[in-house]
N, C-alpha and C positions, 0 to 999 in steps of 0.2 A: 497412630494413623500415618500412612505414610502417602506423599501426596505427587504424584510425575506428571510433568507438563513438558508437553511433547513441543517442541519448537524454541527457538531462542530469539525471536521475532519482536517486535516494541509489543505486543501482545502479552505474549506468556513473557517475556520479561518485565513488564507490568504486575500481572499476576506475584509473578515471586517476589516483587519488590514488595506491592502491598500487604503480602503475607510477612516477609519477613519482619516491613516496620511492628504486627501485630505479635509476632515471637513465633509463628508458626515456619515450620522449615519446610521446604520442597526443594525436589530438584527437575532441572532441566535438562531434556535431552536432546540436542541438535544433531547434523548430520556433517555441518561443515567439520574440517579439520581443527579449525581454528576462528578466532574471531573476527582475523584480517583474512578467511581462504576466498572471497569474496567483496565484492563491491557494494554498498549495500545502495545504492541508487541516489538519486537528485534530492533536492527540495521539497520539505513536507509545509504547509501550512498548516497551524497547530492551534485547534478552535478553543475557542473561549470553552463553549458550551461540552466540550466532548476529552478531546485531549488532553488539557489545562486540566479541567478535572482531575482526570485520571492522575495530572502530573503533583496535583497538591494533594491527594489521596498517599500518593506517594512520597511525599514529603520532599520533593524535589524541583519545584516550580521556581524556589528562586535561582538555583541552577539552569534552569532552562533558562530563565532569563537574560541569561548572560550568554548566550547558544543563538538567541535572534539576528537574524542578517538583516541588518539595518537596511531600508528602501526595498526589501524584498516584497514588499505588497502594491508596488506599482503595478499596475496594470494597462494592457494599450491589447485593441482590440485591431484588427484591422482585416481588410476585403483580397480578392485573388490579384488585387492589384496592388496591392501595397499603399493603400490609401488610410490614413490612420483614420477611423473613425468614434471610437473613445476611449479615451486616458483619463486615468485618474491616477494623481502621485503616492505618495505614502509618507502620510505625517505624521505616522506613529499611532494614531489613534485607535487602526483599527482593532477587530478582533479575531484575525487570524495570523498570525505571526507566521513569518519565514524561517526553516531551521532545518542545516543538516541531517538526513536521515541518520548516516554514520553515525554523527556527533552524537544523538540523541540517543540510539543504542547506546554507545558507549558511555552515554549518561545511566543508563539505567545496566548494563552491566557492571560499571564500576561498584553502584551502591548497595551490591549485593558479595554475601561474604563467598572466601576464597573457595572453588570446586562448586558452589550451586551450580553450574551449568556444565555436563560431560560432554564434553566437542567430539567431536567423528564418532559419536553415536546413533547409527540408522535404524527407524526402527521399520520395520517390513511388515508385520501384521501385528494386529491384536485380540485377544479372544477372552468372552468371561468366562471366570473362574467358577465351580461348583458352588462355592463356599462364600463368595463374593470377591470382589477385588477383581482382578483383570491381569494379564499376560502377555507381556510384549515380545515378540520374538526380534534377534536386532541380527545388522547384516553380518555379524562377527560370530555367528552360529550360538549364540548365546541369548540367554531369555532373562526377563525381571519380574516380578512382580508387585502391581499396587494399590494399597484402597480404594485411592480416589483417581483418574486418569483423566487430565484435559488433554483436548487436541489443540494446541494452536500451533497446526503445522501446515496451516495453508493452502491454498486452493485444490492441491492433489491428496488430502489430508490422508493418513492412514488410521485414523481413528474415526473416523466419523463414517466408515459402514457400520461398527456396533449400535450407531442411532437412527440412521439417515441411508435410503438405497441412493439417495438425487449424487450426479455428477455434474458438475459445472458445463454449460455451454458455449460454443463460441458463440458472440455476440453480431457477427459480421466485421466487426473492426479490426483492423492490424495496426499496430504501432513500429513504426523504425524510430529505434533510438541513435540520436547523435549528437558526437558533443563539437565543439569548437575550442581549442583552447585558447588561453590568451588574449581572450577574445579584443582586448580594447587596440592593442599592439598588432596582432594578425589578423583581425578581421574587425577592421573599425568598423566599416558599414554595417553588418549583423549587428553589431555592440550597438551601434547608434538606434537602430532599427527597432533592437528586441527593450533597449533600454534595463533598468536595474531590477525588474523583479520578473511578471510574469504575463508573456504575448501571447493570444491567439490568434492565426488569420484563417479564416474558415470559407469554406465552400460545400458545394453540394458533394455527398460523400468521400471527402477531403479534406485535407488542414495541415497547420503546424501548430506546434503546443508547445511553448520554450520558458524557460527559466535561466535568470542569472546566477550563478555557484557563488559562492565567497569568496572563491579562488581568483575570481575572474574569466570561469570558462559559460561558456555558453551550452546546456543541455537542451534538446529538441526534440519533441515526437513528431515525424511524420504520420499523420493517421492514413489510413485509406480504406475503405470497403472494397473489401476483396473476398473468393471464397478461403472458405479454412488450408486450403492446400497450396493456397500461393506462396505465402513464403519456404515451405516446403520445396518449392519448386526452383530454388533461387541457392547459386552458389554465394554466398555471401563472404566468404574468403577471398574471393573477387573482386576486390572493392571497385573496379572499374565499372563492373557490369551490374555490382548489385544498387551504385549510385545512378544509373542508367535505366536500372526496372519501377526505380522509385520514382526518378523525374519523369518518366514515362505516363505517372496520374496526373503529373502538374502540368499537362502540352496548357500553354496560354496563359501561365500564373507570370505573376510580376518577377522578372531578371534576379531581384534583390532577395526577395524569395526562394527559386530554386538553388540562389547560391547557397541557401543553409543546408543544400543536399550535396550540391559541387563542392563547395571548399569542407567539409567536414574530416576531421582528424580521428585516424584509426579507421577501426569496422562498424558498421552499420549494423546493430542488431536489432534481430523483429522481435517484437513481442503480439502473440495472442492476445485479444481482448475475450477472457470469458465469464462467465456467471450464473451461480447459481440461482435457484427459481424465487421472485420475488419475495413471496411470504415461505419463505425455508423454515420450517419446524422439525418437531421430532418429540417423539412421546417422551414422556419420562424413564429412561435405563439407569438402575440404579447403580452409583461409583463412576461413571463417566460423563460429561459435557463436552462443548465445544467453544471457542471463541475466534474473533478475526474471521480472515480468510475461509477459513475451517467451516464456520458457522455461515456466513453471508458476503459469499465472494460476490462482488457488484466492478462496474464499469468504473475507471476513475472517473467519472466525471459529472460529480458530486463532493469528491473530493475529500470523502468521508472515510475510506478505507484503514488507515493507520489509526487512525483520531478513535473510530469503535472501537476498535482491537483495541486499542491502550482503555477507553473505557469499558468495553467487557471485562479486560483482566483486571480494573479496578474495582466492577462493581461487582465481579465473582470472589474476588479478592477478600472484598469488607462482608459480605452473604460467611461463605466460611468463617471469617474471624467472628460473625456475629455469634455463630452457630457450629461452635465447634467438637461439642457432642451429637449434631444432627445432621449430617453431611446429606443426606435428601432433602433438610429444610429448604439449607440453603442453594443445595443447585436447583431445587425449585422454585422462590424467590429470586435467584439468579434468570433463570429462563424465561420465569412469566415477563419481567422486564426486559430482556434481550429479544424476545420476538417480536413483540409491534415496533421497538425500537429500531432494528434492522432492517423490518420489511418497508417501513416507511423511505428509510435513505436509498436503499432499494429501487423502488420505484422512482425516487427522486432522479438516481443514478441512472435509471433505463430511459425515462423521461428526456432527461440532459443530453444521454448521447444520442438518442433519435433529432433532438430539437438540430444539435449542432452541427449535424450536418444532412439538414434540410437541404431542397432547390432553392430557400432563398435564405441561409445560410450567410452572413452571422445576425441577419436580422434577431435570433430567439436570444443567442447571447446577450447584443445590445438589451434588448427589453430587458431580461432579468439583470442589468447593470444600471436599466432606467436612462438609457440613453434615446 
C-alpha cells in the first residue's frame, strides 16, 4: 500500500510523523523548492487539547518543550486609543504555549527519515483511477500514482475536488502583515506597548493583532474590512503609499498605534481572510481524504488552525495504523471524528471574527477574557 500526502505543512507532516513512529511509510509531496524556499510565518499558540496531542502522538512533545517562547502568552488588550484595558501576564501555567512556526516544522521534518518529503513537487490535478488508487499529474509533465491520497495542501487544495465541489470564501476581512524588527532597540515604544507575547487593539471593522518573535521583532496584522478587490488595488511595492492605504482605516486611532504602520520594516503584505463553509463535509471517496486547511479553512481567530491540522494528521495517523488492512475503515473512523470536530471551531472561528470587530469593539474580546 503505498500512501501520498500532498503538502508538507505541520499537518501532513503530522501525519507522516505518526505513521512513521507505527513502521508505516509515506511520502510527501510539496511545491516549495526547498524547506527554507519560504518564510513559514509568526507565532503559533500550541493547545493543550489539540496540538500537544497530536505532538505526543508523535512522540515529540518533549521536544516541543524546549521550542516554548518563554512570556509569549502575555496578553494586553487595548481600545482605538491605546488605552490598555486588560492584561494578563504569563506564568507559565497556561495551556496554550508560544512557539515558532518555522521551529516547529523543522521539529517535525527533522524526525522523519531522509527523502519522505519530495520538494519542488507541484501537483496540478488528480483523478481516480479505474482500478482504485488515484493519479496525480505534477507541474514537471509527469504523473504518480497511489492507494491512499491525502490532501493537506491548503486552502487552494488540489485534491479536495475528488470529494468536495465547496471553494473557500472571502470572509470580508483583509490582514497586512508587518513586522518591526528590533523591536526593544528600534522601536522601544511598540516594544513597550505590544509587550512580550500577544496584543489586540480592536475597533469597529478594524485592529491590530501583534505578537513578540524570540528574536525580538515585533509581527502585526493590520486587519480591516474591506471588499475582496482592495488589496488587489494597491501597489504594495510602494511602501510609501501602501503604508498610506492602510492608515487611511486608522483616520482617529491613537499616534502609538498608527506608528506600528509608519515605522514598520520591509513590505507590507496583505493577506485574504477566507473560508470554507461551516459544517464542510463530503461523502465517503474511496483511497482519498483530507486534513487542515484542505478539509476546514476557518478565520484565524479561534486560533485553531494549525493545532487541527496537527490533530487531523494525528488522529488519521493512529485510524491507518489501527487499521492497516482496511484503509476505508479507517478513513471512515478518521472522518466521522473530523466533522463535528471542525465544524464546531468553525463556527467558533466565524463567531470570533464577527464579535471582534463589532461597533463596540473590543467589548466581546474583553468578555471572553472575563474582563
Amino acid at each position: 500500500m503505498t500512501i501520498t500526502i500532498v503538502g508538507a505543512g505541520l499537518g501532513g507532516l503530522s501525519l507522516a510523523r505518526v505513521l512513521h513512529v507505527h513502521g508505516i511509510e509515506a511520502t510527501v509531496l510539496d511545491l516549495d523548492a526547498s524547506p527554507s524556499a519560504r518564510a513559514q510565518g509568526g507565532m503559533l499558540d500550541i493547545h493543550d487539547d489539540s496540538g500537544q496531542v497530536a505532538l505526543r502522538a508523535a512522540g515529540l512533545h518533549a521536544e516541543f518543550e524546549a521550542l516554548i517562547h518563554s512570556g509569549g502568552q502575555e496578553t494586553r488588550v487595548y481600545d482605538r486609543t491605546a488605552a490598555l484595558l486588560f492584561s494578563e501576564a504569563d506564568d507559565g501555567s497556561g495551556g496554550r504555549p508560544e512557539v515558532d512556526r518555522g521551529a516547529l516544522r523543522d521539529l517535525l521534518l527533522n524526525s522523519l527519515p531522509e527523502g519522505t518529503v519530495r520538494w519542488g513537487t507541484k501537483v496540478t490535478a488528480a483523478e481516480p483511477l479505474p482500478d482504485g488508487g488515484h493519479r496525480l499529474a505534477l507541474a514537471d509533465g509527469t504523473s504518480l500514482t497511489t492507494d491512499v491520497l491525502v490532501g493537506a495542501d491548503g486552502a487552494w487544495s488540489r485534491v479536495r475536488p475528488l470529494v468536495s465541489p465547496e471553494k473557500p470564501a472571502y470572509t470580508g476581512i483583509s490582514f497586512i502583515e508587518i513586522d518591526l524588527l528590533d523591536a526593544d532597540s528600534r522601536h522601544p515604544d511598540a516594544a513597550a506597548l505590544l509587550g512580550g507575547g500577544m496584543s489586540f487593539a480592536l475597533g469597529e471593522g478594524k485592529g491590530f493583532l501583534a505578537h513578540r518573535e524570540p528574536d525580538g521583532s515585533l509581527h502585526v496584522y493590520a486587519a480591516v474590512r474591506v471588499p475582496e478587490t482592495w488589496t488587489a488595488s494597491l501597489d504594495f511595492s510602494d511602501h510609501a503609499a501602501a503604508k498610506a492605504a492602510v492608515l487611511s482605516h486608522f483616520d482617529g486611532w491613537s499616534d502609538r498605534l498608527r506608528a506600528l504602520v509608519e515605522d514598520a520594516d520591509g513590505e507590507l503584505i496583505p493577506r485574504l481572510i477566507h473560508a470554507l463553509p461551516i459544517e464542510h463535509s463530503w461523502p465517503r471517496v474511496p483511497g482519498v481524504t483530507l486534513l487542515g486547511d484542505a478539509a476546514h479553512l476557518m478565520s484565524p481567530f479561534a486560533g485553531e488552525g494549525a493545532n487541527l491540522a496537527m490533530l487531523d494528521g494525528a488522529e488519521l495517523g493512529l485510524a491507518l495504523a489501527r487499521h492497516p488492512d482496511d484503509v476505508e475503515r479507517a478513513l471512515a473512523e478518521y472522518e466521522a471524528a473530523l466533522f463535528p470536530r471542525s465544524a464546531k471551531s468553525a463556527a467558533e472561528s466565524a463567531q470570533s471574527l464577527e464579535s471582534c470587530f463589532r461597533a463596540d469593539a473590543p467589548a466581546a474580546l474583553l468578555e471572553l477574557f472575563g474582563a
